[in-house]
N, C-alpha and C positions, 0 to 999 in steps of 0.2 A: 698887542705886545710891543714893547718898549725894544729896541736892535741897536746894540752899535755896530759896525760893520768896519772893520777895518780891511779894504783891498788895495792895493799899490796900483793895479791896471783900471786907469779911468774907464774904460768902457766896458768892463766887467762890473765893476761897483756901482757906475751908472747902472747897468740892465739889474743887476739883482736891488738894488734900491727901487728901482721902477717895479718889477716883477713885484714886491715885498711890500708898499705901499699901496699898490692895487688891492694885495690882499687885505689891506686894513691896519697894519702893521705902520708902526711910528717909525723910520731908520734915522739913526746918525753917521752919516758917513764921514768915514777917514780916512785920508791918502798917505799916509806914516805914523809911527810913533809917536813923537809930540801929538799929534791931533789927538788920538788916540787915547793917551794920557790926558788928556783935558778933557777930553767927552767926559770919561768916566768920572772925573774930579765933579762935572756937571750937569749932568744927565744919567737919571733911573734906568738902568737897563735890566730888561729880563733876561737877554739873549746876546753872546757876544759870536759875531760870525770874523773870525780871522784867516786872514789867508797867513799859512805859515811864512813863510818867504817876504820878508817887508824888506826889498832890495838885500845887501847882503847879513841882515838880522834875522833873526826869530821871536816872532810875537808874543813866542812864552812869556816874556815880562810884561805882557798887557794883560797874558791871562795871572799871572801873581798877583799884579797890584788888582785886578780884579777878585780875587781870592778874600781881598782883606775889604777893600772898598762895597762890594758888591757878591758877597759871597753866596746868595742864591741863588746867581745869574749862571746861565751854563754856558757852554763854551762850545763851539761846533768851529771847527779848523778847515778851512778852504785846501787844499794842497797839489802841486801838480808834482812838485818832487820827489824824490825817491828817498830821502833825506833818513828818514823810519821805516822801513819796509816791514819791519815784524812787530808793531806794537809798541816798540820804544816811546813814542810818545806819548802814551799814556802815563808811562812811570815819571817822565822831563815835567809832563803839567797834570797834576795831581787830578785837576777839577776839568780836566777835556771830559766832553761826553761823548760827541764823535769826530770821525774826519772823513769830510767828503772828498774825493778827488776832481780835481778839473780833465774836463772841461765839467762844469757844475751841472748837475741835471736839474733843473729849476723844480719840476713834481716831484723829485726827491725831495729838495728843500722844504718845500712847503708844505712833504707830506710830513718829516720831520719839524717843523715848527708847527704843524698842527697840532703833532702828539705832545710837545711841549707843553702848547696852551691850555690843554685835554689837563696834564698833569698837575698844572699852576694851579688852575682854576680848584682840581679836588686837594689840594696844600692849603689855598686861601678858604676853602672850605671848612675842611679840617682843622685851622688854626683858629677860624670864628666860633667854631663848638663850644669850647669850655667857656666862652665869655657871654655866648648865649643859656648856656646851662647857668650862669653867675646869677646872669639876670631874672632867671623864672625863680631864684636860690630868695632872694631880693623878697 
């Protein structure tokens, strides 16, 4: 699976890039916004991991311009703040599917991009169907 990873703490972004390529997992990591905005201009992502807090911004406008750029990709939020405590953020970025809190549990993570890849894979499935029905049509 294809990751961008946008974290502002080098040594958190370091360990879940390492943790997340071990697993087989492509990441692009990003230490701000601009970066952030360029991966995605450049790089397929399935998977966009954001930590909410990118100094004193919010990475909702990575998940937007992700929306339009990359709108299959889902969007899982890093967060230690208290910022949303009841859900609000789900309503702020339309396309969040979850948010983990820090400190991050890494078998969390990767038990959730597991079931990601689980999902992708029966999507990519399912969208090859009718083209394979085309061709026995043929």
């Amino acid at each position: 699976m294809n990751i961008l990873l946008l974290e502002d703490d080098h040594a958190l972004r370091f360990a879940i890039t390492k943790v997340l390529e071990d697993d087989g997992h492509t990441v692009h990591a990003a230490a701000d916004i601009i970066q952030a905005t360029r991966l995605i201009e450049t790089e397929r992502a399935d998977l966009l991991l954001l930590d909410l807090m990118i100094g004193d911004d919010l990475s909702t406008q990575i998940a937007d311009l992700a929306g339009y750029r990359l709108p299959e990709a889902e969007i899982i939020y890093l967060t230690g703040s208290n910022r949303f405590p009841n859900g609000e953020l789900f309503e702020l970025s339309r396309n969040a599917s979850w948010v983990l809190r820090k400190p991050v549990d890494f078998f969390e993570l990767k038990a959730m991009i597991a079931y990601l890849n689980r999902s992708f894979a029966r999507k990519r499935k399912a969208s090859a169907l009718p083209f394979a029905d085309l061709e026995t049509c043929i």
